[in-house]
C-alpha positions in Angstrom: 51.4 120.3 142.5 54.1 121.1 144.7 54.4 119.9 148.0 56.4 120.6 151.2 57.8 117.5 152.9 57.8 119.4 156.2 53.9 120.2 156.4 52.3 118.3 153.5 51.0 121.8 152.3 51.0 122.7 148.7 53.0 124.9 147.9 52.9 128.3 146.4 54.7 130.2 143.3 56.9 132.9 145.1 58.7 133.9 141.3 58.9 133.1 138.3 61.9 132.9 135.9 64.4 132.0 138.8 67.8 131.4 137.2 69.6 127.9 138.6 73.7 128.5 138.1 74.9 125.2 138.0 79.2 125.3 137.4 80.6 128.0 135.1 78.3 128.2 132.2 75.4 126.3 133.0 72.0 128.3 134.4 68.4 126.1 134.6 65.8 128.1 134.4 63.0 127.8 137.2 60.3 128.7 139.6 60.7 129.9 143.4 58.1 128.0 145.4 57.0 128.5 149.3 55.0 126.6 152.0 52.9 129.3 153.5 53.0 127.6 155.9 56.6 126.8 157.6 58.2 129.2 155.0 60.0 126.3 153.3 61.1 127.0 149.7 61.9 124.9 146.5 63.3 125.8 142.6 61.6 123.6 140.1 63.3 123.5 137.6 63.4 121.4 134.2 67.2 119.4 132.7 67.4 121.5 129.8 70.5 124.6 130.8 70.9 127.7 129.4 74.5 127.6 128.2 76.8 130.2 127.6 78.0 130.3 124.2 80.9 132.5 124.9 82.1 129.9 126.6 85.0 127.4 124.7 84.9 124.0 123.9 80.7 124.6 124.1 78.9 123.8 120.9 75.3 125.8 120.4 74.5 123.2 117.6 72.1 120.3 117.7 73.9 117.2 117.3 72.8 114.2 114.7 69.7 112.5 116.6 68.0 116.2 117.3 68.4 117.3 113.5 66.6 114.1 112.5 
């Protein structure tokens, strides 16, 4: 559950598959969230970026302790 720290309302989905750009090549995916109330809004999102693979000096590959 979501909650906004303004009204101590849950909050509500507003959309879905919210893209987070975080520096160049980094986007988190998310959600949009809203307190119906005050109007307030959030992104949820989780620590694992999309990275752009174009990108140089970026690996796509799994390193040692995820292959195992």
């Amino acid at each position: 559950m979501i909650v906004c720290v303004n009204c101590k309302q849950e909050m509500t989905c507003k959309k879905t598959g919210y893209g987070v750009r975080w520096h160049k090549d980094h986007y988190y995916p998310g959600d949009l969230f809203i307190c119906k109330n005050c109007g307030n809004e959030v992104i949820v999102t989780n620590n694992v970026p999309i990275v752009n693979s174009k990108s140089p000096g970026l690996s796509m590959t799994k390193n040692k302790e995820q292959n195992d």
